[in-house]
Backbone as numpy.savetxt, mean C-alpha at the origin, in Angstrom:
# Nx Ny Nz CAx CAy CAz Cx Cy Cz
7.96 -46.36 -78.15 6.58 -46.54 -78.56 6.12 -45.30 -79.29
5.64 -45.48 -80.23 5.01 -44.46 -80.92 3.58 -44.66 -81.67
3.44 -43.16 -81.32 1.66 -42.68 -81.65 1.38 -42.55 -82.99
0.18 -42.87 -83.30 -0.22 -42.49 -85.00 -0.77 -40.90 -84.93
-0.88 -40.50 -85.84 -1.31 -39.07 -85.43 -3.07 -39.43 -84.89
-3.42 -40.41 -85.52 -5.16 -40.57 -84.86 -5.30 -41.10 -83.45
-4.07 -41.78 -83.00 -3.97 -41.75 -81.49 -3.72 -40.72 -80.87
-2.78 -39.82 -81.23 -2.65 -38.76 -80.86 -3.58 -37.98 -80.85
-4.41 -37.91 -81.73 -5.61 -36.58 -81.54 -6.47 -37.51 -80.79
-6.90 -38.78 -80.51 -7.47 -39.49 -79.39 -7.29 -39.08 -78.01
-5.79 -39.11 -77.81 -5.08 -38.64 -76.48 -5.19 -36.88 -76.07
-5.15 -36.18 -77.06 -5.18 -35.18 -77.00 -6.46 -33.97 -75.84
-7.36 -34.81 -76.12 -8.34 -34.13 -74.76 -7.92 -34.62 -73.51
-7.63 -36.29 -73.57 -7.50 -36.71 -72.11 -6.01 -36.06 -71.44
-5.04 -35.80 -72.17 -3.93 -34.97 -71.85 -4.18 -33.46 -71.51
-5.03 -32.66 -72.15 -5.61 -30.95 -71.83 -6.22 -31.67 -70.63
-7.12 -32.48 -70.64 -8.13 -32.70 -68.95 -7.29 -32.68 -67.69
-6.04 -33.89 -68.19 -5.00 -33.88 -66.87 -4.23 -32.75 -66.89
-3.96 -32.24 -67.82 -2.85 -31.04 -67.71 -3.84 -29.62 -66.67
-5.25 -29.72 -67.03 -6.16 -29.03 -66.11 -6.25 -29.34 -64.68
-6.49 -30.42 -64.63 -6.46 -30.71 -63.60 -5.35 -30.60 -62.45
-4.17 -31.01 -63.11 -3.11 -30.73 -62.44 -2.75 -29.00 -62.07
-2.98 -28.52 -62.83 -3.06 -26.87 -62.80 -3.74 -26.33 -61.48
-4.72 -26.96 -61.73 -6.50 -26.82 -60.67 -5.60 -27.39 -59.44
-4.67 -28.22 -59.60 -4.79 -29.29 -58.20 -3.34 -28.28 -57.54
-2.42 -27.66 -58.37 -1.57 -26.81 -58.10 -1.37 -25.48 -57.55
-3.16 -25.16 -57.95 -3.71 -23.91 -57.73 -4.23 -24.21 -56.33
-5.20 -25.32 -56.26 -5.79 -25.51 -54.56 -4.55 -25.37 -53.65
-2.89 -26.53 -53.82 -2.01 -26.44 -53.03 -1.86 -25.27 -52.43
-1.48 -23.92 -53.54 -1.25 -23.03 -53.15 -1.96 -21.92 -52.48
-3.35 -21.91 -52.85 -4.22 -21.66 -52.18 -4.71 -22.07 -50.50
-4.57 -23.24 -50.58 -4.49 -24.13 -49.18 -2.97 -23.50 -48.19
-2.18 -23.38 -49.12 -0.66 -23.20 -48.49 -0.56 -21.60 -47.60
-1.71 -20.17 -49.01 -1.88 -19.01 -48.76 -2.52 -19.25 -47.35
-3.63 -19.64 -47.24 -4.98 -19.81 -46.01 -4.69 -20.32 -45.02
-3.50 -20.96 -45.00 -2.80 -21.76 -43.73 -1.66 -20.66 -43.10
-0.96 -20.09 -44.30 -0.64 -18.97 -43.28 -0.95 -17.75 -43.10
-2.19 -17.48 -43.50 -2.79 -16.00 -43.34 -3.37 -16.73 -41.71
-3.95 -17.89 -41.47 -4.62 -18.74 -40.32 -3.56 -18.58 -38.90
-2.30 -19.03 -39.38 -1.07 -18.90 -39.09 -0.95 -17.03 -38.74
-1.01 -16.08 -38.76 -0.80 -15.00 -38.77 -1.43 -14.63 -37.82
-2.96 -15.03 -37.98 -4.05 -14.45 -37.92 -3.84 -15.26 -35.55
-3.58 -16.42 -36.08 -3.50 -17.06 -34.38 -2.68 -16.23 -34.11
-1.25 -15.99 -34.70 -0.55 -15.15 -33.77 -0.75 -13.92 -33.36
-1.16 -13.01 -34.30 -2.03 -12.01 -33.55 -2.47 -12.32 -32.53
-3.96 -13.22 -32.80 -4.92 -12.83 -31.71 -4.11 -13.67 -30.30
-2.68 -14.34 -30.38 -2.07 -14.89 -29.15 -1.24 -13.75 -28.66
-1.07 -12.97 -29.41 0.04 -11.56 -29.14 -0.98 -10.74 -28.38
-2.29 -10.30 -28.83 -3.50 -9.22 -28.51 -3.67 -10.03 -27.39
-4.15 -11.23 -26.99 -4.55 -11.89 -25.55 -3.34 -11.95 -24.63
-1.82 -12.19 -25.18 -0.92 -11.81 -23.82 -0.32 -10.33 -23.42
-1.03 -9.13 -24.44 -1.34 -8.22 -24.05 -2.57 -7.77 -23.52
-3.64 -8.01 -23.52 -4.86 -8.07 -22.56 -4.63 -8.43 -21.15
-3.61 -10.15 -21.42 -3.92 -10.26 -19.94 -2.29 -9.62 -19.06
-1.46 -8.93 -19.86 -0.76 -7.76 -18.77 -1.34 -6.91 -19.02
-2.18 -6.10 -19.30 -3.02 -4.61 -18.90 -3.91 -5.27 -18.25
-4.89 -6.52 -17.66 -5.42 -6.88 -16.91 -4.78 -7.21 -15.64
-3.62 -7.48 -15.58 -2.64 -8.04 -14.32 -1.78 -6.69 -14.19
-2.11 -5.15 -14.71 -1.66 -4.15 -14.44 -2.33 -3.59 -13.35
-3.42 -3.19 -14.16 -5.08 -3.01 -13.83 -5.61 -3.53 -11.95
-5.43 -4.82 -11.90 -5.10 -5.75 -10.84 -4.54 -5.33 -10.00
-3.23 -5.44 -10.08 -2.15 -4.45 -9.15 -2.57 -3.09 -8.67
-2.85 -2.34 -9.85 -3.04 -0.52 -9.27 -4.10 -1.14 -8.41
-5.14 -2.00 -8.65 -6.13 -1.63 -7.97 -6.10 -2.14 -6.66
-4.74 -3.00 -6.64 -4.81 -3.86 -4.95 -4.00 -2.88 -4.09
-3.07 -1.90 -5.16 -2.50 -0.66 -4.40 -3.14 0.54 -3.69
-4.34 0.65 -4.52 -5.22 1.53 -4.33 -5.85 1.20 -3.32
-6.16 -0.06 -3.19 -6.96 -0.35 -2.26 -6.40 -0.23 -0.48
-4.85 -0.88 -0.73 -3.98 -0.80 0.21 -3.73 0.83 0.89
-3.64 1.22 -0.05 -3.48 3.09 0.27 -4.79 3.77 1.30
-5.99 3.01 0.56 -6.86 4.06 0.64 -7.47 3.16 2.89
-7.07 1.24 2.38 -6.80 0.93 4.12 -6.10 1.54 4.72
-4.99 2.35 4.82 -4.29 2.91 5.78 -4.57 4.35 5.92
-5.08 5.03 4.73 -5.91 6.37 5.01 -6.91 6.46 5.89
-8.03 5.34 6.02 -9.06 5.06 6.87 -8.71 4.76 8.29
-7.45 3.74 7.93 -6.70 3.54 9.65 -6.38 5.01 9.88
-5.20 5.59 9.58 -4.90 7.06 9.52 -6.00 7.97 10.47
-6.78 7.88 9.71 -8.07 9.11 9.60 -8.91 8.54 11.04
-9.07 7.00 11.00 -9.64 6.84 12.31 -8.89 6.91 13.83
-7.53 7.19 13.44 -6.68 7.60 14.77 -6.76 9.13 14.89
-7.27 9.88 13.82 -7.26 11.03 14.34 -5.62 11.47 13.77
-5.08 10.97 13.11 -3.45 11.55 12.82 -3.62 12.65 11.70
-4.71 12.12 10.83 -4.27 13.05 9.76 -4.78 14.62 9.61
-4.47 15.33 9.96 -4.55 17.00 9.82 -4.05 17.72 10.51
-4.84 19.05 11.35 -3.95 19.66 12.38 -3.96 18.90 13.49
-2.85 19.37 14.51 -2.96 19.07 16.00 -3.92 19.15 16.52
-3.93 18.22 17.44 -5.44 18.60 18.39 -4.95 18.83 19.82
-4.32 19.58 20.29 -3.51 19.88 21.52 -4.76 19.71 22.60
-6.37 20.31 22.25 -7.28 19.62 23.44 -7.53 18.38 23.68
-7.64 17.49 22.33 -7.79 16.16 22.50 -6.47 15.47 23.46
-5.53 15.75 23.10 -4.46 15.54 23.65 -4.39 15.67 24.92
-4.54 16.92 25.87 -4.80 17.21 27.05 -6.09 16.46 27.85
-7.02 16.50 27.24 -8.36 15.45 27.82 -8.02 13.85 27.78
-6.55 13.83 27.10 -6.33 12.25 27.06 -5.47 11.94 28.25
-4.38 12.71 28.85 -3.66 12.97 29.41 -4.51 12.89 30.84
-5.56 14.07 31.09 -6.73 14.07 32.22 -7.59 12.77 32.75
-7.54 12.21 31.53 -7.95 10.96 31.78 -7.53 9.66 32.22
-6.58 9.21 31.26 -5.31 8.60 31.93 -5.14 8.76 33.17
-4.48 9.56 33.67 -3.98 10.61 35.04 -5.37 9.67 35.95
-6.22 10.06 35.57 -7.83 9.40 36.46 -7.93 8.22 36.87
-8.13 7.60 35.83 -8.43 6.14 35.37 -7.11 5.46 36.04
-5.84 5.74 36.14 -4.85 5.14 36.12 -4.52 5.32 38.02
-5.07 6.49 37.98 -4.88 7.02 39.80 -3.11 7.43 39.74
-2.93 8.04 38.62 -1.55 8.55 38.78 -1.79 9.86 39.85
-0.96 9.87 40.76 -0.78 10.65 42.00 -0.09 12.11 41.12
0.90 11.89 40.66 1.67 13.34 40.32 2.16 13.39 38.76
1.75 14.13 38.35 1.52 13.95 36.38 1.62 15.01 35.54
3.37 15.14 35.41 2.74 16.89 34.37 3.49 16.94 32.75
3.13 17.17 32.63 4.07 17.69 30.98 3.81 18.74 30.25
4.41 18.78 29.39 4.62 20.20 28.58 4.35 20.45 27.05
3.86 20.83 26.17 4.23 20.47 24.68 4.95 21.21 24.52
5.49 21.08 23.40 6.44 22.51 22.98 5.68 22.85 21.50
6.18 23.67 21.26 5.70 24.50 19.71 6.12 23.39 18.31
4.65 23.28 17.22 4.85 22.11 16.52 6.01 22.35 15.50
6.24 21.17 14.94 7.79 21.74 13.75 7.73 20.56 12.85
8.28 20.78 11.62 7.82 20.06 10.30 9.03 18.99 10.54
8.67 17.76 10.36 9.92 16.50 10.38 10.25 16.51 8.97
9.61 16.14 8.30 9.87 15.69 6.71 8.75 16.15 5.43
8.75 16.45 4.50 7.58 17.00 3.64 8.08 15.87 2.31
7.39 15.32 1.92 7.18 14.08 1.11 6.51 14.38 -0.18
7.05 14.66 -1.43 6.35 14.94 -2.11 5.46 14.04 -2.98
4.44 14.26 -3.42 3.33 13.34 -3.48 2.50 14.19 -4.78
1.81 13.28 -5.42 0.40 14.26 -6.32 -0.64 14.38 -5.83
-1.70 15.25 -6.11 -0.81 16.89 -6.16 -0.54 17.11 -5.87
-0.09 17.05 -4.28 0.82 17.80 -3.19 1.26 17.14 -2.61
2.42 17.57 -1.37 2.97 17.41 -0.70 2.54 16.61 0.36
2.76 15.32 1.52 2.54 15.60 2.06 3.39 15.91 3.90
3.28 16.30 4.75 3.77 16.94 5.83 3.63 16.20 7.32
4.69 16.00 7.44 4.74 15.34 8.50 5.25 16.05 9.67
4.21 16.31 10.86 4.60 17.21 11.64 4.48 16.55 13.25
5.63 17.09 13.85 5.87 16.56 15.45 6.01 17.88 16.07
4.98 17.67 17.46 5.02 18.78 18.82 5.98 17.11 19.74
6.76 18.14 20.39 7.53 17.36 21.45 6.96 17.64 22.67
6.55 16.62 23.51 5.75 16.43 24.47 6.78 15.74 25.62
7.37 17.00 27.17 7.96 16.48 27.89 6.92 15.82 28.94
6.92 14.55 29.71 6.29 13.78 30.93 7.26 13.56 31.91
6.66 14.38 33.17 6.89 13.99 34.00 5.74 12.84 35.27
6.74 11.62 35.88 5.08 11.52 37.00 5.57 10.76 37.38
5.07 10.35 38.42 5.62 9.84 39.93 4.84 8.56 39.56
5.79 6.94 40.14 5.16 5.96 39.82 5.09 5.15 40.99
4.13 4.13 41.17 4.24 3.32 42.12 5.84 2.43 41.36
4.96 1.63 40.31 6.09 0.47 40.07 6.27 0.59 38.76
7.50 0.04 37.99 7.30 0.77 36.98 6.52 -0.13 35.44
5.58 -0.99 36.06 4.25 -1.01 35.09 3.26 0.12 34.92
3.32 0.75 36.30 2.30 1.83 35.77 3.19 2.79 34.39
4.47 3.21 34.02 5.17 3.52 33.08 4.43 3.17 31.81
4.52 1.99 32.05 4.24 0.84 29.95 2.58 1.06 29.90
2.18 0.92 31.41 0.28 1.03 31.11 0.15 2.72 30.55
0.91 3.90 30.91 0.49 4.99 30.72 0.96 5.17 29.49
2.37 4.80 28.89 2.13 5.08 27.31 1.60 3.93 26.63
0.52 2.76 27.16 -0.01 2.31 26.31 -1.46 2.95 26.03
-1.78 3.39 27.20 -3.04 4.06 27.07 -2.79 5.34 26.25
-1.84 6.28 26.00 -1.64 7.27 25.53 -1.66 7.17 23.74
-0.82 5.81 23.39 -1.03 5.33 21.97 -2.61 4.94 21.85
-3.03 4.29 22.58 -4.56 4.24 22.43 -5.55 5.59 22.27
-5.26 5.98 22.84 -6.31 7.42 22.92 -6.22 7.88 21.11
-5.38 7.86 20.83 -5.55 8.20 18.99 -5.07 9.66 19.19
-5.32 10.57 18.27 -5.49 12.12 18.23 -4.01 12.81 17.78
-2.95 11.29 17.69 -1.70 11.40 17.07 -0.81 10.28 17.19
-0.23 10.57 16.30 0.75 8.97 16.48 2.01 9.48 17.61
1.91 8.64 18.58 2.85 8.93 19.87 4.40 8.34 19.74
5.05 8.56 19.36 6.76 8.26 18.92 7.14 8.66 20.62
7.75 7.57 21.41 8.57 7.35 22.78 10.07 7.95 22.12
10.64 9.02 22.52 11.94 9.22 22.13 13.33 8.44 22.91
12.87 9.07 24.69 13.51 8.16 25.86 12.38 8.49 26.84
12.89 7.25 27.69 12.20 7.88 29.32 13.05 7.51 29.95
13.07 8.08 31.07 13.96 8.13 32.04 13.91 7.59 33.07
14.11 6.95 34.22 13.01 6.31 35.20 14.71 6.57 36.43
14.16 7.20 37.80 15.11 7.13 38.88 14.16 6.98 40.24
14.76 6.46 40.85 14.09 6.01 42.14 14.24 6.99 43.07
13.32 7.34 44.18 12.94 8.45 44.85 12.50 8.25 46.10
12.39 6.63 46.06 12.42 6.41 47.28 12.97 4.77 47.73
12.58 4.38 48.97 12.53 2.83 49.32 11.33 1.86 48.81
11.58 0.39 48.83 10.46 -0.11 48.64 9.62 -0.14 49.39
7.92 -0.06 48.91 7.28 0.58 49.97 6.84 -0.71 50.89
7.04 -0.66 52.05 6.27 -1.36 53.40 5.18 -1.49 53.73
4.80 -2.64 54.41 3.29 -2.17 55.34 2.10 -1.25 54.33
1.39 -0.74 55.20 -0.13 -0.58 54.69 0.27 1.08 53.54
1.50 1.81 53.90 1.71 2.56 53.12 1.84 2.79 51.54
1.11 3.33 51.11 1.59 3.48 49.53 2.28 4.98 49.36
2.94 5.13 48.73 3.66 6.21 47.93 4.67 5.98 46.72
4.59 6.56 45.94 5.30 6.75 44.89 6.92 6.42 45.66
7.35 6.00 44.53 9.25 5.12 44.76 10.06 5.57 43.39
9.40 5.66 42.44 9.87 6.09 41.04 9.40 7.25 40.45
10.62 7.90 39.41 9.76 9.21 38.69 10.41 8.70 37.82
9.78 9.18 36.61 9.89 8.94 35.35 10.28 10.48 34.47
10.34 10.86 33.61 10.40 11.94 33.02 11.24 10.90 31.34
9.97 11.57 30.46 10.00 10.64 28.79 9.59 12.16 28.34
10.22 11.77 26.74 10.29 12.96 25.98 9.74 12.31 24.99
8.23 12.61 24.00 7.44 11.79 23.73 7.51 13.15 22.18
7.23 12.35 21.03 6.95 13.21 19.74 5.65 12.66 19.12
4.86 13.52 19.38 3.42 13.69 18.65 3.18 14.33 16.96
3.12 12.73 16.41 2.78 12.95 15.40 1.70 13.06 14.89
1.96 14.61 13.28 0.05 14.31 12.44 0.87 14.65 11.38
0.11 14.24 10.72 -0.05 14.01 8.65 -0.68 15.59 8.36
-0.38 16.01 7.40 -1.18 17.02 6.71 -0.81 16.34 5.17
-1.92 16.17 4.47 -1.99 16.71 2.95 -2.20 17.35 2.38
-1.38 18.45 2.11 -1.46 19.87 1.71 -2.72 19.58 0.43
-2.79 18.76 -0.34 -3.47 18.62 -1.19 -5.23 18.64 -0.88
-5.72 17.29 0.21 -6.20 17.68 0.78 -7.29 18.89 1.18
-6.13 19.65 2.11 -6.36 20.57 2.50 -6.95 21.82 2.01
-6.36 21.62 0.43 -6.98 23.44 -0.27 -8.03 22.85 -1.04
C-alpha cells in the first residue's frame, strides 16, 4: 500500500503525536520502574532500622532485667547483714540468745582469726569474700536440738553460716524417768561468711 505525498503530510502530525506519546508513555514506565525501587529501598531500610531498634530494645531489656536481678540479691545480701565487715558482736549476741531461747544447758565456741576465701574481680573493684571459722561445742538432749540450733543461727543473719562438719557422740544412756540430762555432744566447725566490695568501700 502506498501513500501520496498529501497523505503523507496528512499522517504526518498524527504519527509525531503517537511517536510522543509513546516516548511520554516510555518515560512514565521508567519513571514508575525508578519510584518502585527507590520505594523498594526505602522499605528495606526502614525494615533493616526497625530489626535493629527492636535488638537494642531486647538488649536494653535484658541489661535491665540483669540489673534488676543484681541489685535483688544486693538488698537480700545487705538485709542479712553479709555484706561488709564482720560483726563478731552480732554474732556473739546471736549465739547468747539461741543458748536462751533454746535452754541449751552447755554451749561454747570459738572464732578464729578472719581469712580471705576468694577475691572476684569485678568493676571497679574487687569483690572479697571472707570466712572466720567458728568451732561449736554443746551438749544435746536429742539430736533435733542440733538442726534447731543451726537453723536458728542461719536465721539470725550477720553472716552467711557455711556447716563444714559436725560431729555428734553420745555421752550418755537414754534418759529415764523424770530425769533430764544431756546424752549427746556435738562439736561442728562452722565458716562465717561476709562480702566486702572493695569498691564500695572507698
Amino acid at each position: 500500500m502506498r501513500f501520496t505525498a498529501e497523505e503523507l503530510r496528512k499522517l504526518g502530525l498524527p504519527i509525531l503525536a503517537a511517536l510522543a506519546m509513546l516516548g511520554a508513555g516510555a518515560g512514565l514506565i521508567w519513571g514508575a520502574d525508578q519510584a518502585l525501587k527507590g520505594a523498594q529501598r526505602a522499605a528495606a531500610a526502614a525494615q533493616a532500622e526497625r530489626q535493629q531498634n527492636g535488638e537494642r530494645l531486647a538488649r536494653i531489656a535484658e541489661e535491665e532485667r540483669e540489673v534488676k536481678e543484681k541489685i535483688n540479691v544486693y538488698q537480700r545480701l545487705k538485709a542479712l547483714n553479709i555484706l561488709g565487715e564482720e560483726r563478731r558482736l552480732e554474732w556473739a549476741d546471736a549465739v547468747t540468745r539461741i543458748r536462751t531461747q533454746r535452754e541449751l544447758l552447755d554451749l561454747r565456741y570459738r572464732v578464729e582469726r578472719q581469712r580471705l576465701l576468694v577475691s572476684v574481680p569485678g568493676k571497679p573493684g574487687n569483690v572479697d569474700f571472707f570466712a572466720s571459722a567458728m568451732r561449736v561445742e554443746l551438749a544435746l538432749l536429742h539430736e533435733e536440738d542440733l538442726l534447731r540450733f543451726l537453723a536458728d543461727l542461719r536465721d539470725s543473719g550477720n553472716a552467711f553460716y557455711s556447716v563444714r562438719n559436725c560431729a555428734l557422740t553420745r555421752t550418755g544412756p537414754v534418759a529415764t524417768g523424770a530425769a533430764i540430762a544431756p546424752r549427746l555432744r556435738a562439736e561442728c566447725n562452722i565458716d562465717l561468711i561476709t562480702i566486702v566490695d572493695r569498691a564500695a568501700k572507698e
